[in-house]
C-alpha positions as CSV (number, residue, x, y, z in Angstrom):
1,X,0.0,0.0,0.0
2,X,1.5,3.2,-1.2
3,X,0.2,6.7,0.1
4,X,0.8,9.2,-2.8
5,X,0.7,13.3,-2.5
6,X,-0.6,13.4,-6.4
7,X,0.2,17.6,-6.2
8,X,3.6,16.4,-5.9
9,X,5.5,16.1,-9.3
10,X,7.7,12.9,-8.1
11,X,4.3,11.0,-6.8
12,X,2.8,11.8,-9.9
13,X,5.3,10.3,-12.3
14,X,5.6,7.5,-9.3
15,X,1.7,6.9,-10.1
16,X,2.2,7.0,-13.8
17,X,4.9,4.7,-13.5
18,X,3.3,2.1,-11.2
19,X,0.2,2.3,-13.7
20,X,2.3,1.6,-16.5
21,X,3.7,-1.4,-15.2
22,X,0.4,-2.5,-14.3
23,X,-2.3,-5.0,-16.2
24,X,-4.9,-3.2,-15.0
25,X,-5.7,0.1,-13.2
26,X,-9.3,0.3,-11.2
27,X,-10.6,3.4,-9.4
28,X,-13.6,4.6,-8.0
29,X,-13.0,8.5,-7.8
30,X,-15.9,11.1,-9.0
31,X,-15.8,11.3,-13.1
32,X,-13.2,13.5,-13.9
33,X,-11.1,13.4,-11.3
34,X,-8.3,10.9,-12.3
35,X,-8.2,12.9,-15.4
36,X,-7.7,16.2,-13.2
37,X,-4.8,14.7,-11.7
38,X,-3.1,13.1,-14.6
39,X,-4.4,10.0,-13.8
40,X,-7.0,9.6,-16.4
41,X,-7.3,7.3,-19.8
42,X,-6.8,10.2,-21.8
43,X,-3.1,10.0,-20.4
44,X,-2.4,5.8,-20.3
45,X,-4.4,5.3,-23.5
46,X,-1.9,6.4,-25.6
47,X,0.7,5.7,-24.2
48,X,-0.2,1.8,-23.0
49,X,-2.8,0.5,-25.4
50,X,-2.8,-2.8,-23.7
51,X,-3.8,-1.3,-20.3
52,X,-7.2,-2.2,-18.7
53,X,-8.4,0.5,-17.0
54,X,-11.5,0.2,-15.1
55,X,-13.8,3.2,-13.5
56,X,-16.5,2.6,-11.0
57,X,-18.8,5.6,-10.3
58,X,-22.5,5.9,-9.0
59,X,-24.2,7.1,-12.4
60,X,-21.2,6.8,-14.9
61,X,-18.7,8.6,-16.3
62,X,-21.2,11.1,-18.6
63,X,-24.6,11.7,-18.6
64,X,-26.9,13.8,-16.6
65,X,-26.0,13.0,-13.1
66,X,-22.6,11.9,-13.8
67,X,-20.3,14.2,-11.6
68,X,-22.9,12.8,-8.7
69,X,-21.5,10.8,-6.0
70,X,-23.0,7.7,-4.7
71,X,-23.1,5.4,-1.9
72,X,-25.1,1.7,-1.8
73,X,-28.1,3.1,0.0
74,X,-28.5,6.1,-2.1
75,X,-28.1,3.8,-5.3
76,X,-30.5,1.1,-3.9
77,X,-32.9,4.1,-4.1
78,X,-32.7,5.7,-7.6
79,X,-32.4,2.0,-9.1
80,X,-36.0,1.7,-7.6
81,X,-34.8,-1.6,-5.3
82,X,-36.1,0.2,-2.4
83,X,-39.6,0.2,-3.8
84,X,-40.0,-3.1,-4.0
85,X,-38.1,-4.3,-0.8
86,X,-40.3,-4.3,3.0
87,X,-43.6,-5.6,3.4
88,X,-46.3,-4.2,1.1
89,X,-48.0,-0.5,2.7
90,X,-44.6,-0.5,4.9
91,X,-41.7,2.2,4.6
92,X,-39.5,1.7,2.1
93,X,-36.4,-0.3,2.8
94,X,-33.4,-1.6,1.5
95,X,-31.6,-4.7,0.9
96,X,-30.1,-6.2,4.1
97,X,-26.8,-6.6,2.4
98,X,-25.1,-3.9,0.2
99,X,-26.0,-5.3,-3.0
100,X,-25.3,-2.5,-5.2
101,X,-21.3,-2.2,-4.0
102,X,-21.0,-5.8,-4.4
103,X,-23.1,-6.2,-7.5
104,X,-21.0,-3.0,-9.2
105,X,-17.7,-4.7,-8.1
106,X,-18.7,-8.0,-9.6
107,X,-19.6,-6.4,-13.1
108,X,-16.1,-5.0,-12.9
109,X,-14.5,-7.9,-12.4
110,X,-16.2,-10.0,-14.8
111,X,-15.8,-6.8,-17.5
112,X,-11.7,-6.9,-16.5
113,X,-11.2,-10.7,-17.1
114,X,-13.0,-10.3,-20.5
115,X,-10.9,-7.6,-21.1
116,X,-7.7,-9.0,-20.3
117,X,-8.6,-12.4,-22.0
118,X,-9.0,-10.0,-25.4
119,X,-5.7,-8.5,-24.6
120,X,-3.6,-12.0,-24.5
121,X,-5.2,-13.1,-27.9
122,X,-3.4,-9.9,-29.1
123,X,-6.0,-7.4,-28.9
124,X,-6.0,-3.8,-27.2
125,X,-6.9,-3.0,-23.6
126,X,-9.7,-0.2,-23.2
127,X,-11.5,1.7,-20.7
128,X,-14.6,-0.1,-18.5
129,X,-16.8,2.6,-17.1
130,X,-19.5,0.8,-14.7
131,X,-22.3,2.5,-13.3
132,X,-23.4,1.2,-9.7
133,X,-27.2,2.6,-10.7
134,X,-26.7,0.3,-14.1
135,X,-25.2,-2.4,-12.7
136,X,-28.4,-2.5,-10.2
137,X,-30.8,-1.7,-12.5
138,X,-29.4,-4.8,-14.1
139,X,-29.6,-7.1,-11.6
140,X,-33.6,-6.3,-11.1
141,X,-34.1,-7.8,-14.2
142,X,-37.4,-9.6,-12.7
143,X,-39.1,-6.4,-11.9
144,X,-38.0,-4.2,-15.1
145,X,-39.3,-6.7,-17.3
146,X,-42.4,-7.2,-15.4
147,X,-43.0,-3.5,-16.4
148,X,-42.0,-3.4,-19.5
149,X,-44.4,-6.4,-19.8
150,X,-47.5,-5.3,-18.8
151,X,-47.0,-1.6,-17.7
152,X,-47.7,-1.4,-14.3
153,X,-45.0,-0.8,-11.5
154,X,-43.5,-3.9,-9.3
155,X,-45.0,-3.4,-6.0
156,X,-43.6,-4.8,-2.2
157,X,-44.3,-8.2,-1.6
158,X,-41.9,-9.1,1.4
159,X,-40.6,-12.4,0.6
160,X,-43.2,-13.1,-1.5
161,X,-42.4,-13.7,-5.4
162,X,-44.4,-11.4,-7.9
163,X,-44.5,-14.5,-10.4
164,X,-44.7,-18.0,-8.3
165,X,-46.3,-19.6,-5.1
166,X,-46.4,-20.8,-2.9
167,X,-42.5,-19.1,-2.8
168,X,-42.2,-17.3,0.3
169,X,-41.7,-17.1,4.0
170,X,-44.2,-18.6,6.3
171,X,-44.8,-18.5,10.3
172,X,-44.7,-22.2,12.1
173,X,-45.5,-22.6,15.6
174,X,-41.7,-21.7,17.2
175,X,-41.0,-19.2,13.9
176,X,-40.3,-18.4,10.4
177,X,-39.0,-20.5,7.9
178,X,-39.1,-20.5,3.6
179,X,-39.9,-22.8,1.1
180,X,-39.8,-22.8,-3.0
181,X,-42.1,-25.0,-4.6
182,X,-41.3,-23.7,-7.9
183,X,-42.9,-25.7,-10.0
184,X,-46.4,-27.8,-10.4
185,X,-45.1,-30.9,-9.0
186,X,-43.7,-29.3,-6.1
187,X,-46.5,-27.8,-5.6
188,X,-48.6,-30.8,-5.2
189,X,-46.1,-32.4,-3.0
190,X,-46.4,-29.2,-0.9
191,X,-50.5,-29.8,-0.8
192,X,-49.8,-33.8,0.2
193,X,-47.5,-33.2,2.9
194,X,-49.1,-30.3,4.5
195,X,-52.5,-31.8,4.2
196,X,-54.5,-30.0,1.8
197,X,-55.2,-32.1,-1.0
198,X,-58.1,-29.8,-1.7
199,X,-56.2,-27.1,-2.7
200,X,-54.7,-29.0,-5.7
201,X,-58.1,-28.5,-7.7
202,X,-58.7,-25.3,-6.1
203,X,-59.1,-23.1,-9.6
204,X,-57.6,-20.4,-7.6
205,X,-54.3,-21.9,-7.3
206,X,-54.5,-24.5,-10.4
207,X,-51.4,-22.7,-12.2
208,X,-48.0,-20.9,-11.1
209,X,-49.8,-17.8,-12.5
210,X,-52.4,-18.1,-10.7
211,X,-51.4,-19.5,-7.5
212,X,-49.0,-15.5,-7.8
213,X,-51.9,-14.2,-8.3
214,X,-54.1,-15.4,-5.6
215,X,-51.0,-15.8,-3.0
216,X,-52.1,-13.6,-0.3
217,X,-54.8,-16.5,0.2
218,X,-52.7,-19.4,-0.1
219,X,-50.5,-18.3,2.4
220,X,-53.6,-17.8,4.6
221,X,-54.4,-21.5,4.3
222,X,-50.9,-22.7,4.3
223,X,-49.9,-21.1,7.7
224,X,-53.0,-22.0,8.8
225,X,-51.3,-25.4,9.3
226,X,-47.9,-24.2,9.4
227,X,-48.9,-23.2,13.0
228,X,-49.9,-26.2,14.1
229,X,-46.4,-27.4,14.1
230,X,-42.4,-26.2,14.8
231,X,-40.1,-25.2,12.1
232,X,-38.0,-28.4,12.2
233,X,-41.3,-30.1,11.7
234,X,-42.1,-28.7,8.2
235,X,-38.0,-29.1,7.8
236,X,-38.1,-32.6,8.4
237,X,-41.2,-33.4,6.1
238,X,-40.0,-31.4,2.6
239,X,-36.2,-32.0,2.5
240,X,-36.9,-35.9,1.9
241,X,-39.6,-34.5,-0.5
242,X,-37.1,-32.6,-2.7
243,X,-39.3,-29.0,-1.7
244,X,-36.9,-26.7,-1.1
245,X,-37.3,-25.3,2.5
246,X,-34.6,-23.4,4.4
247,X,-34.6,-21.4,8.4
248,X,-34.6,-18.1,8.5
249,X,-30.8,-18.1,10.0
């Protein structure tokens, strides 16, 4: 780790030369920064073709709110993640974990490698610029494309799923625990194991779309049982069954 007084000439050409001697160069400063310290691509570009450099900024490096700066909660809101995260009529909320750093540091990684794999077949280097707000926006791919679909905005659902049931988080009788039956024949699995056979030729809940559609219901009548018994009960009976089913750790 090198500490560098950039208004200094010396550290400045020290920068340059460590850069140039470098793969790759990755920094996170405002747009236009790097470039106001002689830092920038404009400068290495020419000079080391091969050279991956990679930016990471909240909105990019143009564009309307480009010189904005941006940190994982304030990206979680303008990608729209926090209005569709909490329980539906609550406050809105963001993900537990900082997705957006992560997800923006992930995008730059995978960006680099293809980068670097072009440069050892004899290509050139380049510039990455990756946008935290895109690289969320990108990762709610679910939500964007259920607007695009049909035109109406995603709405909370806690842990519920806008397009499948019963996939969610249900109360037993000591807790909370989750379970994924993704697919029609989990589903009936789920409706022979819990006890509700009747619900199998419930038209309400004959389809994955319609089971979404009608979920607030079937959860009533699912935890309805679910109560009756502990988590590790429930546990016990759909791990056997291939229903995927998890604590809430």
């Amino acid at each position: 780790s090198v500490v560098l007084d950039l208004k200094n000439a010396d550290d400045l050409a020290f920068a340059r030369e460590l850069a140039l001697d470098a793969d790759v160069v990755v920094e996170n400063s405002r747009p236009g920064v790097m470039q106001r310290l002689g830092l920038g691509w404009d400068w290495f570009g020419p000079r080391k073709p091969s050279l991956v450099y990679c930016s990471i900024s909240a909105f990019g490096q143009d564009g309307p709110r480009g010189t904005e700066g941006g940190f994982d909660l304030t990206i979680q809101a303008a990608a729209g993640v926090m209005s569709v995260t909490g329980e539906p009529e609550g406050a809105p909320v963001k993900a537990g974990v900082p997705i957006s750093d992560f997800t923006s540091g992930l995008y730059a990684a995978y960006s680099i490698a293809a980068t670097l794999a072009r440069v050892r077949a004899g290509g050139p280097g380049g510039r990455i610029d990756v946008s935290m707000f895109a690289a969320t926006i990108a990762i709610s791919a679910l939500q964007t494309s259920e607007y695009f679909g049909n035109g109406r905005n995603p709405r909370k659902l806690g842990s519920a799923h806008p397009r499948n049931a019963p996939y969610q988080a249900y109360r037993a009788s000591d807790g909370w625990f989750a379970i994924a039956a993704g697919n029609q024949k989990l589903w009936q699995q789920v409706c022979r194991l819990v006890g509700v056979p009747e619900l199998e030729s419930d038209p309400r809940f004959a389809t994955t779309t319609l089971r979404a559609q009608n979920q607030v219901a079937l959860k009533d009548l699912l935890e309805a049982r679910f109560v009756r018994e502990p988590v590790r009960h429930w546990l016990d009976l759909f791990a056997p069954a291939g229903v995927p089913s998890a604590p809430i750790n």
